[in-house]
N, CA, C and O of each residue as an XYZ file, in Angstrom:
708
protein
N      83.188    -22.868      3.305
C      84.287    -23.675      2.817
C      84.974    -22.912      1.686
O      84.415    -22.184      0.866
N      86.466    -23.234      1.786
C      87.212    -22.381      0.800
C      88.195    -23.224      0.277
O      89.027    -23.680      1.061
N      88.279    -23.684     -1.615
C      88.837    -24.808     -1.257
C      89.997    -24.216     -2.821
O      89.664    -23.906     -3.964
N      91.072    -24.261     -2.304
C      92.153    -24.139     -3.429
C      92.335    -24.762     -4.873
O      92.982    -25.738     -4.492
N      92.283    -24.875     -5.765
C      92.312    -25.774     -6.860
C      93.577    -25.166     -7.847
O      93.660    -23.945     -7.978
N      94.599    -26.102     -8.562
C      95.430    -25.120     -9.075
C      94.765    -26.036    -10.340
O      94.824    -27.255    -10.498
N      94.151    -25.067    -11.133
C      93.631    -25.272    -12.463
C      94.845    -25.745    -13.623
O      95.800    -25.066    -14.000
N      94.464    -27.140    -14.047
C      95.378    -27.360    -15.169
C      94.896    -26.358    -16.595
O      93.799    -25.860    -16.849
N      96.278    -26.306    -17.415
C      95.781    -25.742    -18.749
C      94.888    -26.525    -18.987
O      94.814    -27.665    -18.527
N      93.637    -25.685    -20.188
C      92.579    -26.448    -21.369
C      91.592    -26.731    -20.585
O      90.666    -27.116    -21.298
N      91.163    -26.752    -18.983
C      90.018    -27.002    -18.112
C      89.109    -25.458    -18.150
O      89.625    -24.346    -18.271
N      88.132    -25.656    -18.057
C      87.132    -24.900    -18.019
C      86.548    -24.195    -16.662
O      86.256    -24.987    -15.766
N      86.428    -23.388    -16.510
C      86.023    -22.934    -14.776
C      84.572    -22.816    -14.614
O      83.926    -21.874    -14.155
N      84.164    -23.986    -15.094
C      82.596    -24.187    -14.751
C      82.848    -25.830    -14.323
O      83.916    -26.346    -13.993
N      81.629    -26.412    -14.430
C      81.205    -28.002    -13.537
C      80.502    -28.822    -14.865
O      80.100    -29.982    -14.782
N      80.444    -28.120    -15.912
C      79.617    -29.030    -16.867
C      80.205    -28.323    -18.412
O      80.640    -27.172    -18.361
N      80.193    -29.043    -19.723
C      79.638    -28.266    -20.544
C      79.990    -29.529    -22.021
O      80.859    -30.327    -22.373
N      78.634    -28.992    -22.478
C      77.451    -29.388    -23.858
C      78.572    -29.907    -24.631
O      78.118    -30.718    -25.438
N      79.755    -29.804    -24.734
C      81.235    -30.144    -26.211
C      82.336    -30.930    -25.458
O      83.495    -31.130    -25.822
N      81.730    -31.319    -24.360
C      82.573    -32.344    -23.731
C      84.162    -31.956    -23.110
O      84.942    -32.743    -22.576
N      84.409    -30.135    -23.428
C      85.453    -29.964    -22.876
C      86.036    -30.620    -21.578
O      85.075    -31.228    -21.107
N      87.165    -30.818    -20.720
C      87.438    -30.995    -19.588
C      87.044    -29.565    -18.567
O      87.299    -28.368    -18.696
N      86.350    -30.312    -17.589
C      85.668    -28.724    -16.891
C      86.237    -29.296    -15.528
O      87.109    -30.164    -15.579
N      85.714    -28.781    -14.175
C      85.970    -28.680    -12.912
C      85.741    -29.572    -12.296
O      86.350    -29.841    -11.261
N      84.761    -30.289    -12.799
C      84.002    -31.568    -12.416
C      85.165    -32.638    -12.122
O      85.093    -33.367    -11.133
N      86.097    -32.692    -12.904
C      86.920    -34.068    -13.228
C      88.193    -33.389    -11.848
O      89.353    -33.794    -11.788
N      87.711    -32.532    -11.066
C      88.919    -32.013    -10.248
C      88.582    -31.730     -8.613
O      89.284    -31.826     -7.606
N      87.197    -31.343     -8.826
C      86.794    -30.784     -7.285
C      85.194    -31.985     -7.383
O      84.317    -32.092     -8.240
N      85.472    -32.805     -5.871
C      84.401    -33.365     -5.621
C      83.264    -32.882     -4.693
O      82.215    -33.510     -4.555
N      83.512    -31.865     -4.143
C      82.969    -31.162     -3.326
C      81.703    -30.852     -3.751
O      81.641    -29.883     -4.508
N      80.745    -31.368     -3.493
C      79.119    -30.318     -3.766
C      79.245    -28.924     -2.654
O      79.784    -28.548     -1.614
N      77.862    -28.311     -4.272
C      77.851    -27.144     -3.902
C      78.871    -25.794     -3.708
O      78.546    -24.756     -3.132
N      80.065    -26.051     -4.281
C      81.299    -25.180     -4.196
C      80.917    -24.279     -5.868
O      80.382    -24.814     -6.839
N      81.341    -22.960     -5.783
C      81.632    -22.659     -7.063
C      82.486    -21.721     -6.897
O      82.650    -21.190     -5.799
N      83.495    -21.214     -8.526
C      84.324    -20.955     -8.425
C      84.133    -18.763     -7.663
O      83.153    -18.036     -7.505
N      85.385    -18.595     -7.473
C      85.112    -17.166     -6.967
C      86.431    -16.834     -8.030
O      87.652    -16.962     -7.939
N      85.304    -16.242     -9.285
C      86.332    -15.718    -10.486
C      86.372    -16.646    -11.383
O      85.750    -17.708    -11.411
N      87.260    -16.142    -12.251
C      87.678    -17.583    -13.477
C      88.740    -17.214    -13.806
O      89.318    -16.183    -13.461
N      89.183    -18.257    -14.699
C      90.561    -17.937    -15.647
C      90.078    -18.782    -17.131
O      89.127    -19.516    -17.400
N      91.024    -18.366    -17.756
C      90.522    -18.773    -18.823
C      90.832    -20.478    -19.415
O      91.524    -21.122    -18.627
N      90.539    -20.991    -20.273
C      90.596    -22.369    -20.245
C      92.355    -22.426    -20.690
O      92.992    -23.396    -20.280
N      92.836    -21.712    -21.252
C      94.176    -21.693    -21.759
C      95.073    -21.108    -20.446
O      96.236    -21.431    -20.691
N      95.030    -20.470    -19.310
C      95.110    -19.851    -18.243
C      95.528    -21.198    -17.310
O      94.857    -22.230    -17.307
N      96.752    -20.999    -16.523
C      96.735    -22.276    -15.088
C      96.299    -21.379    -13.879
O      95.674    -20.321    -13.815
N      96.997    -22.398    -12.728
C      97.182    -22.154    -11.980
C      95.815    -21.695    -10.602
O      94.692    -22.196    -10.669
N      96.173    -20.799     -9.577
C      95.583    -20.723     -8.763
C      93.699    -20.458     -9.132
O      93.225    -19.926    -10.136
N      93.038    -20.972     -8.072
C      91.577    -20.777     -8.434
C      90.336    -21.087     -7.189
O      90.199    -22.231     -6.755
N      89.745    -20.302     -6.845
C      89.149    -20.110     -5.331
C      87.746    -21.419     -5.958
O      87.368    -21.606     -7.115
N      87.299    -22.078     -4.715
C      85.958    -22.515     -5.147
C      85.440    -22.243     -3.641
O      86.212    -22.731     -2.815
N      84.264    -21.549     -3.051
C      83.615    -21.270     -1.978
C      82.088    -21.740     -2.423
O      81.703    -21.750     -3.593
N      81.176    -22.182     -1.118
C      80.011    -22.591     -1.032
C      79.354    -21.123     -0.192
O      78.179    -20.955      0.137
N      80.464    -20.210      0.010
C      80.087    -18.623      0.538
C      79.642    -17.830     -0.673
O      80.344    -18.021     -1.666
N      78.597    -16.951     -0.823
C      78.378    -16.212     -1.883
C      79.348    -14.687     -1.079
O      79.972    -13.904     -1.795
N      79.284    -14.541      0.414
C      79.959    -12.930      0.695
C      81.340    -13.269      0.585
O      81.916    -12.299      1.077
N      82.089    -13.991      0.264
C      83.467    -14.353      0.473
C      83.531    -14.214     -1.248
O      83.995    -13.148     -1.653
N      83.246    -14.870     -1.926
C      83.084    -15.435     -3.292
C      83.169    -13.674     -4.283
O      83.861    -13.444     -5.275
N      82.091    -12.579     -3.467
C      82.319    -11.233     -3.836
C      83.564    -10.824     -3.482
O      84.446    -10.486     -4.271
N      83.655    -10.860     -2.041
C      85.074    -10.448     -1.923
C      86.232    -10.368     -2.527
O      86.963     -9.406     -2.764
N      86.324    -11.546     -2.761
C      87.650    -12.145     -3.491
C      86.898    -11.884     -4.759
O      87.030    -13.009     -5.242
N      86.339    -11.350     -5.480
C      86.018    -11.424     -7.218
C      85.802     -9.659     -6.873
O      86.889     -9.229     -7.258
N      85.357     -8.975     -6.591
C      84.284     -7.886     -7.059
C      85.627     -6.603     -6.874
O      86.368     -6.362     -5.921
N      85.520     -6.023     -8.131
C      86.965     -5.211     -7.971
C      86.725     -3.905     -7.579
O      87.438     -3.051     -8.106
N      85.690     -3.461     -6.586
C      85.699     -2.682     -5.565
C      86.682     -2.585     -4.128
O      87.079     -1.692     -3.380
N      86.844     -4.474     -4.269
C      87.751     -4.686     -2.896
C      89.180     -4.726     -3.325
O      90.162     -4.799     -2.586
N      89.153     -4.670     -4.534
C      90.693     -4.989     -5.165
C      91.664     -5.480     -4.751
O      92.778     -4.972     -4.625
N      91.147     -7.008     -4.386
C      92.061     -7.927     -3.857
C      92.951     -8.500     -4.922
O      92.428     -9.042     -5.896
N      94.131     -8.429     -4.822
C      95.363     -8.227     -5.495
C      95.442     -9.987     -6.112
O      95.372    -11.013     -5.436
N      95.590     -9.860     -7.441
C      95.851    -11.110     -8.285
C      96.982    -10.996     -8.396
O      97.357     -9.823     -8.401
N      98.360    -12.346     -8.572
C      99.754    -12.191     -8.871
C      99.430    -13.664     -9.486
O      98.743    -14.556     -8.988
N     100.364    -13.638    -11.124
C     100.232    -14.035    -12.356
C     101.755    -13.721    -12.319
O     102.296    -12.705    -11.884
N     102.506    -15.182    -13.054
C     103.473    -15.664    -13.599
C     103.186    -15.858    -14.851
O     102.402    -16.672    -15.341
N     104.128    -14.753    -15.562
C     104.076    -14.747    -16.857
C     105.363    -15.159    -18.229
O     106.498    -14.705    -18.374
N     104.602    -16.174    -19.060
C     105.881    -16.219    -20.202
C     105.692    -15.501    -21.343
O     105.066    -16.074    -22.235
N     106.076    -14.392    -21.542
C     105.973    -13.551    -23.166
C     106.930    -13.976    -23.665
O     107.953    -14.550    -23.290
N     106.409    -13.559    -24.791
C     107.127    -14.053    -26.216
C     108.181    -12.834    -26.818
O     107.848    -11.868    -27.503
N     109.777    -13.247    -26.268
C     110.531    -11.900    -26.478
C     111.019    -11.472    -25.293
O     110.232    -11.619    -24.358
N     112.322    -10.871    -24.969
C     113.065    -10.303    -24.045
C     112.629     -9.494    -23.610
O     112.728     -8.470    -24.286
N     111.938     -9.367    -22.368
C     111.137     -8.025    -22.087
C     111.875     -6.560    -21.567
O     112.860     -6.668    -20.838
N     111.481     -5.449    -21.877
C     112.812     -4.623    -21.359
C     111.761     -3.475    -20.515
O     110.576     -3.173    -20.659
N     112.896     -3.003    -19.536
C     112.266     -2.707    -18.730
C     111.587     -1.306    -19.255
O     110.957     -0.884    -18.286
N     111.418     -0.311    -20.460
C     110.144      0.215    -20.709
C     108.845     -0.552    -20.614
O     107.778     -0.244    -20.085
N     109.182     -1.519    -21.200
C     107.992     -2.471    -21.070
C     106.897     -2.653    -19.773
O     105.678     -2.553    -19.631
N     108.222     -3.022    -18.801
C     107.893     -2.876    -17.233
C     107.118     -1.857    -16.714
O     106.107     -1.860    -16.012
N     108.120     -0.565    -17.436
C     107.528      0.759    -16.543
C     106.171      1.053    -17.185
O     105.200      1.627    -16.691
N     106.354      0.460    -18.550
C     104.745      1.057    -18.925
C     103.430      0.072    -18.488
O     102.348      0.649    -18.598
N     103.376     -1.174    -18.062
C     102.615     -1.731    -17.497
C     102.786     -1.685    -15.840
O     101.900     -2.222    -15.175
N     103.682     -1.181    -15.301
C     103.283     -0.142    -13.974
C     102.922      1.102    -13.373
O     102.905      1.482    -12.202
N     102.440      2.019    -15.218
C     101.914      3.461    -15.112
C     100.756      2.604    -15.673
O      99.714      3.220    -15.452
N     100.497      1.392    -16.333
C      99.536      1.087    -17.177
C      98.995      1.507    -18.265
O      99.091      2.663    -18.677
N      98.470      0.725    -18.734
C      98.141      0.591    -20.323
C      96.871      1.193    -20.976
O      95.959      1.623    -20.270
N      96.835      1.212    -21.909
C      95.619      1.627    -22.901
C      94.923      0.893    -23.509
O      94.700      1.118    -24.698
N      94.373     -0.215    -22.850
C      93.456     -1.172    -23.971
C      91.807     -0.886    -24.380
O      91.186     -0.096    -23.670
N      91.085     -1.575    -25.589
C      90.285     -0.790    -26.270
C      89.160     -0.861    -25.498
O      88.032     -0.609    -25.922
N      89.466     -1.250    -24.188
C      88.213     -0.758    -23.081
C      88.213      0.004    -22.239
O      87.273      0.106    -21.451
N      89.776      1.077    -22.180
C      89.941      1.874    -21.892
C      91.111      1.730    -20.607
O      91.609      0.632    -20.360
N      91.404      2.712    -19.991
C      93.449      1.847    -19.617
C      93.061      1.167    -18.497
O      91.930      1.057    -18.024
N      94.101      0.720    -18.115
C      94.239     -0.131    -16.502
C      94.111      0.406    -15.186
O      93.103      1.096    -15.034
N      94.824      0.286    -14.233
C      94.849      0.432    -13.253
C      96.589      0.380    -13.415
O      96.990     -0.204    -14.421
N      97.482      0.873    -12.615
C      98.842      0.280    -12.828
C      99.174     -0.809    -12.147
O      98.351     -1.083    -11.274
N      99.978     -1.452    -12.216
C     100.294     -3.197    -11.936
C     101.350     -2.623    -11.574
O     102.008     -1.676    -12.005
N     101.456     -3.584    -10.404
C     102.384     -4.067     -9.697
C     103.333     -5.350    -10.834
O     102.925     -6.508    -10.930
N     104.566     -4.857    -11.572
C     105.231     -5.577    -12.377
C     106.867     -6.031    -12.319
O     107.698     -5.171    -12.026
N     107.085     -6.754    -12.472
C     108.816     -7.044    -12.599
C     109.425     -8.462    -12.831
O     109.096     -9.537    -12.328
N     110.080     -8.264    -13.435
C     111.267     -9.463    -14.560
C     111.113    -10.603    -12.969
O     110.986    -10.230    -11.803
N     111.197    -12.219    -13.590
C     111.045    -12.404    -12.727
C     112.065    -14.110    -13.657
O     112.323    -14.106    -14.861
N     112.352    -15.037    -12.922
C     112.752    -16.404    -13.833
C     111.804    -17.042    -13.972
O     110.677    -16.671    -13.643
N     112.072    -18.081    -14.466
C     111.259    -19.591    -14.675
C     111.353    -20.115    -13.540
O     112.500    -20.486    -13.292
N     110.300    -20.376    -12.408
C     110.872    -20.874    -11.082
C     111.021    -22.294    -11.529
O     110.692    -22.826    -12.589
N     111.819    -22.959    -10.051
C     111.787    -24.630    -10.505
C     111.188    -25.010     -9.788
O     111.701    -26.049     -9.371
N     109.986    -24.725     -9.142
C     108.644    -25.676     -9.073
C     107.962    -26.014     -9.761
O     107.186    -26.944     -9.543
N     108.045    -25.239    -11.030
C     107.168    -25.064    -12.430
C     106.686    -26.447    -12.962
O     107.751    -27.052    -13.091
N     106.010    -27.021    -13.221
C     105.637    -28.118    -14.057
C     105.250    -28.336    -15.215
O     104.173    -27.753    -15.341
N     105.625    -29.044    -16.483
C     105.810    -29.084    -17.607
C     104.450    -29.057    -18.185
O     103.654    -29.962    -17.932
N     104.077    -27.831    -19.126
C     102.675    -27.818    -19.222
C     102.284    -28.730    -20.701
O     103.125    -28.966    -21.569
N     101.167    -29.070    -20.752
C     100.422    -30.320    -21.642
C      99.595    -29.496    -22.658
O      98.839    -28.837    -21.944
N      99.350    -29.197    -23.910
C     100.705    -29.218    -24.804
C     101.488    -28.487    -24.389
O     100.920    -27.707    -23.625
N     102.900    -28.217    -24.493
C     104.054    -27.589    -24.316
C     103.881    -26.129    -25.117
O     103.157    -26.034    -26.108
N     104.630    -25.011    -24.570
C     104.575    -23.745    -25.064
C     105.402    -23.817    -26.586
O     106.434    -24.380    -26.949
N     104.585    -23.114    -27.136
C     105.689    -23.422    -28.597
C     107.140    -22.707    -28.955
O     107.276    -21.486    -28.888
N     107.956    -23.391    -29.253
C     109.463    -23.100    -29.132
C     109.324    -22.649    -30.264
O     108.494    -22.996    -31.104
N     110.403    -21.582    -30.372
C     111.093    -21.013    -31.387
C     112.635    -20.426    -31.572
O     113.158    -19.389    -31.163
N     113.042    -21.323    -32.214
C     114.971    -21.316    -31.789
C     115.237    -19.885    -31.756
O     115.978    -19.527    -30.840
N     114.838    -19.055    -32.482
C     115.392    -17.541    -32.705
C     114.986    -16.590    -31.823
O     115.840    -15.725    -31.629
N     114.038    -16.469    -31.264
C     113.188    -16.184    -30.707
C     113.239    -16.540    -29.346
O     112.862    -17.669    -29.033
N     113.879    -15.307    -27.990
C     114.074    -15.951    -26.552
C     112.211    -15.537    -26.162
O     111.321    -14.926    -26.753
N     112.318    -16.181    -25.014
C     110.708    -16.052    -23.662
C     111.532    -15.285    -22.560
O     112.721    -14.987    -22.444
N     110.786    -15.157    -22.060
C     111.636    -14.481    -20.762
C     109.514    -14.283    -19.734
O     108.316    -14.374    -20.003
N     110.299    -14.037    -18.771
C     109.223    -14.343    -17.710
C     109.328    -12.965    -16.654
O     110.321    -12.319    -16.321
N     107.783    -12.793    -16.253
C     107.217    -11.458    -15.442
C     106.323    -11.819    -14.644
O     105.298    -12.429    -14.948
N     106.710    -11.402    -13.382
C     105.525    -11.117    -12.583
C     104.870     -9.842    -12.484
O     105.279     -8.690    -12.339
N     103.530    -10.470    -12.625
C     102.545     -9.228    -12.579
C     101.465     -8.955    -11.569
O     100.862    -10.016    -11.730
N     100.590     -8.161    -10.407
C     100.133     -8.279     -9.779
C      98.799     -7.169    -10.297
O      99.099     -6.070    -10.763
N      97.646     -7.501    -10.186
C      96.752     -6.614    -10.710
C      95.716     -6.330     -9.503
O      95.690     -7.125     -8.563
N      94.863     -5.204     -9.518
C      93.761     -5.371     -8.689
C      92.546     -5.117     -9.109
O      91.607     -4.770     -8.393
N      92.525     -5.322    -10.558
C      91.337     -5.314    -11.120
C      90.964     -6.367    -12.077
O      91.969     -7.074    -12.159
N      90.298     -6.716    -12.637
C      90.198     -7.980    -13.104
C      89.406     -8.015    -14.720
O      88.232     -8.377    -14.807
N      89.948     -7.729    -15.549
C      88.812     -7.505    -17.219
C      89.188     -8.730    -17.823
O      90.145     -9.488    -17.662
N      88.157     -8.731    -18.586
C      88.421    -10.456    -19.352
C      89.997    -10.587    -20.221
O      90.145     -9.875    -21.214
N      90.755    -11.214    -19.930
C      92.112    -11.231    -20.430
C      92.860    -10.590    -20.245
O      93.896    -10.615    -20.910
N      92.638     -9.674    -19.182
C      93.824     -8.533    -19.214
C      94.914     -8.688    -18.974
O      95.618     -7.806    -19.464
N      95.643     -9.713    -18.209
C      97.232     -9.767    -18.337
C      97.741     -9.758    -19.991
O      98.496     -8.917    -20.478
N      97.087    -10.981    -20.750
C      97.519    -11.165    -22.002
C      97.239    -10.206    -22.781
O      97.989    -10.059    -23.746
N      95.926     -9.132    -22.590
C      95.992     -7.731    -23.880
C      97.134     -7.006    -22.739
O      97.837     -6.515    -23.623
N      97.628     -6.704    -21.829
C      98.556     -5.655    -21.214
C      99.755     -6.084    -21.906
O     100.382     -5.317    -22.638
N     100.190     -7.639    -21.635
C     101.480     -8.151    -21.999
C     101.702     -7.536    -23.748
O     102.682     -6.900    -24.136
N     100.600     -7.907    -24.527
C     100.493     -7.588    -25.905
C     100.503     -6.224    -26.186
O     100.937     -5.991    -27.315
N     100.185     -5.282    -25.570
C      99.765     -3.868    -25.829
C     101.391     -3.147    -25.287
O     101.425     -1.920    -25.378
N     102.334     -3.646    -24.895
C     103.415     -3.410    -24.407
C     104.583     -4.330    -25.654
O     105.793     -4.107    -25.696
N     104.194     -4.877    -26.145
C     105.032     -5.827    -27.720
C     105.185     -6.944    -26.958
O     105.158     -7.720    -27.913
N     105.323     -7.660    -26.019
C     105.507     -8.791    -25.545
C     104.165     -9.928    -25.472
O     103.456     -9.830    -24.470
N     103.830    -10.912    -26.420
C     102.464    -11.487    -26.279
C     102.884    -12.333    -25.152
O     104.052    -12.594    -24.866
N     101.837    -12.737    -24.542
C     101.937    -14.211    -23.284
C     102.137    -15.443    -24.052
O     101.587    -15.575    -25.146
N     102.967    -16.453    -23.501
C     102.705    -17.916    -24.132
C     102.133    -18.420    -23.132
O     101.352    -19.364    -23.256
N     102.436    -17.856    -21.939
C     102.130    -18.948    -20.327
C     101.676    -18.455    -19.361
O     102.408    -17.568    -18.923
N     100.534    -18.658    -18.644
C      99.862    -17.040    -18.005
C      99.279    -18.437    -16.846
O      98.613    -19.416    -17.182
N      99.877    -18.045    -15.233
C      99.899    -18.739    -14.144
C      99.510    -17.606    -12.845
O     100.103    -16.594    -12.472
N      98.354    -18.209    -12.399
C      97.949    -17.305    -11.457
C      99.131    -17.892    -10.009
O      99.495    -19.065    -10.095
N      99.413    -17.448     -9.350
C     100.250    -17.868     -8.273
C      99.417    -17.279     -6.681
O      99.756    -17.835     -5.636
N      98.460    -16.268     -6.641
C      98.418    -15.901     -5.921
C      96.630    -15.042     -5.944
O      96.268    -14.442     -6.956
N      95.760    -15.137     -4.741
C      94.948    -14.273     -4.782
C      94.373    -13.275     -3.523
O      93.245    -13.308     -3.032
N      94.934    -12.829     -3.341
C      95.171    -11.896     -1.714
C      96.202    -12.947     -0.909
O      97.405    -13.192     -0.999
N      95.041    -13.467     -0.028
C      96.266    -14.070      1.047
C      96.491    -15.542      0.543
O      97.241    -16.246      1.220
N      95.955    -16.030     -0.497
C      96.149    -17.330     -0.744
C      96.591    -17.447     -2.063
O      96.192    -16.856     -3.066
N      98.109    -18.896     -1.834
C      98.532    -18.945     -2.991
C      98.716    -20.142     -3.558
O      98.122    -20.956     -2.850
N      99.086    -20.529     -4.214
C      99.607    -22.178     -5.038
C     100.072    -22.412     -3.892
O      99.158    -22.602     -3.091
N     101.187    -22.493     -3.399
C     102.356    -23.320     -2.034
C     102.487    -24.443     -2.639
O     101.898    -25.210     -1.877
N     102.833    -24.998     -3.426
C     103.262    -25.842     -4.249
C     102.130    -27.260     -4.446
O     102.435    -28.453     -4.449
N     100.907    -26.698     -4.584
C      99.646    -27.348     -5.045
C     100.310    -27.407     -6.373
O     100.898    -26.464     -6.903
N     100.102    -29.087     -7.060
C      99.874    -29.532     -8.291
C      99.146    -29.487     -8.794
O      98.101    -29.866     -8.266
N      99.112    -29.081     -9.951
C      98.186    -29.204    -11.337
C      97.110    -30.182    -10.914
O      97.451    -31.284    -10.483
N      95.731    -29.823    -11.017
C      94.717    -30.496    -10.874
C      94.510    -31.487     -9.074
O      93.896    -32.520     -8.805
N      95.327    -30.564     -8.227
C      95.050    -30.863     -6.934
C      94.268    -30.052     -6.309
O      94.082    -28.946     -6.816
N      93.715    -30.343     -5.246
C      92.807    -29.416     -4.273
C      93.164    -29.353     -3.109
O      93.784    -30.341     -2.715
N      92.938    -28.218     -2.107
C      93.362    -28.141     -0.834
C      92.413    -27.267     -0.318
O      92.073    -26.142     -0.686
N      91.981    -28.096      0.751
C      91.153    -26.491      1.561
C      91.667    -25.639      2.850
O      92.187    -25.840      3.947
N      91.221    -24.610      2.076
C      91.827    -23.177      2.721
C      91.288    -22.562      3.696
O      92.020    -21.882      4.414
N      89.839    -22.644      3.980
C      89.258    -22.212      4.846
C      87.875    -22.282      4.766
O      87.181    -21.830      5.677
C-alpha cells in the first residue's frame, strides 16, 4: 500500500510524540503504514506512507535518486545568478550538493492559505522557485535557498518521482498504489 498524504505545516512525520505536538496520527488512519522520508514539521506538502519496507528505500535512499520537486517562497527577488548557482550547486558545511534542477516559478492558484501565515514585510518582495533535487540532507532546500542570499519562508514538496500533490488538500490522503 502506497498512500499520499499532503502534510499540513507544524505536523510532525512520525505517529506519536511525548509534547503533544500535532503528528500523523490526527491524518492517516491506516495501520501499519510509515512514512518513506520526512519533511520537516515547518515543511508542507507532498509525503509517501507505505506498509512496503523495498518501496519505502526506493523512494528515500539517495542511491536511486528519485527526484524531489519543492515549491519555494524566499525572502527577496531572486535573480537568476542565484538560479545558476543552485543548478551548478552549492557549498554547504557538509560539503556541496548535487546540482538542482532550478527555476523562477509564480505563486500557483491552487495554493492554500498557510496557518500561521508567512510573515509580511511591506519593503521587502518574496518571489517563488522551483527546485528539484535528487538527493536528500536534512534541510537542504532551505540551507541551498540561504547559501545563495535568498532564505525560504515557504518550502512545499509538490512532487516525488512519479507521484505528486494533484490537488490533494492539506491534511488529505489518497492512495496511490
Amino acid at each position: 500500500m502506497l498512500i499520499a498524504l499532503n502534510k499540513p505545516y507544524g505536523v510532525l512525520c512520525q505517529f506519536s510524540d511525548g509534547d503533544g505536538r500535532p503528528t500523523l496520527a490526527a491524518f492517516v488512519k491506516q495501520k501499519d503504514v510509515y512514512p518513506a522520508g520526512r519533511l520537516d514539521h515547518d515543511s508542507e506538502g507532498l509525503l509517501l506512507l507505505t506498509d512496503d519496507g523495498r518501496l519505502a528505500h526506493k523512494l528515500t535512499d539517495p542511491r536511486h535518486k528519485e527526484p524531489k520537486t519543492y515549491l519555494v517562497q524566499v525572502d527577496g527577488q531572486v535573480t537568476d545568478d542565484a538560479i545558476d548557482a543552485l543548478r551548478r550547486g552549492v557549498v554547504l558545511n557538509d560539503g556541496p550538493t548535487l546540482p538542482a534542477h532550478a527555476e523562477h516559478a509564480s505563486e500557483p492558484e491552487w495554493l492554500w492559505p498557510r496557518d500561521p501565515p508567512v510573515r509580511f514585510r511591506k519593503l521587502i518582495p518574496t518571489s517563488w522557485l522551483r527546485i528539484t533535487l535528487r538527493e536528500g540532507r536534512n534541510r537542504q532546500v532551505r540551507r541551498m535557498t540561504a547559501a545563495v542570499g535568498f532564505p525560504t519562508l515557504r518550502l512545499i514538496r509538490e512532487r516525488i518521482g512519479p507521484y505528486a500533490l494533484d490537488g490533494l488538500l492539506p491534511g488529505s490522503t489518497r492512495i496511490v498504489g
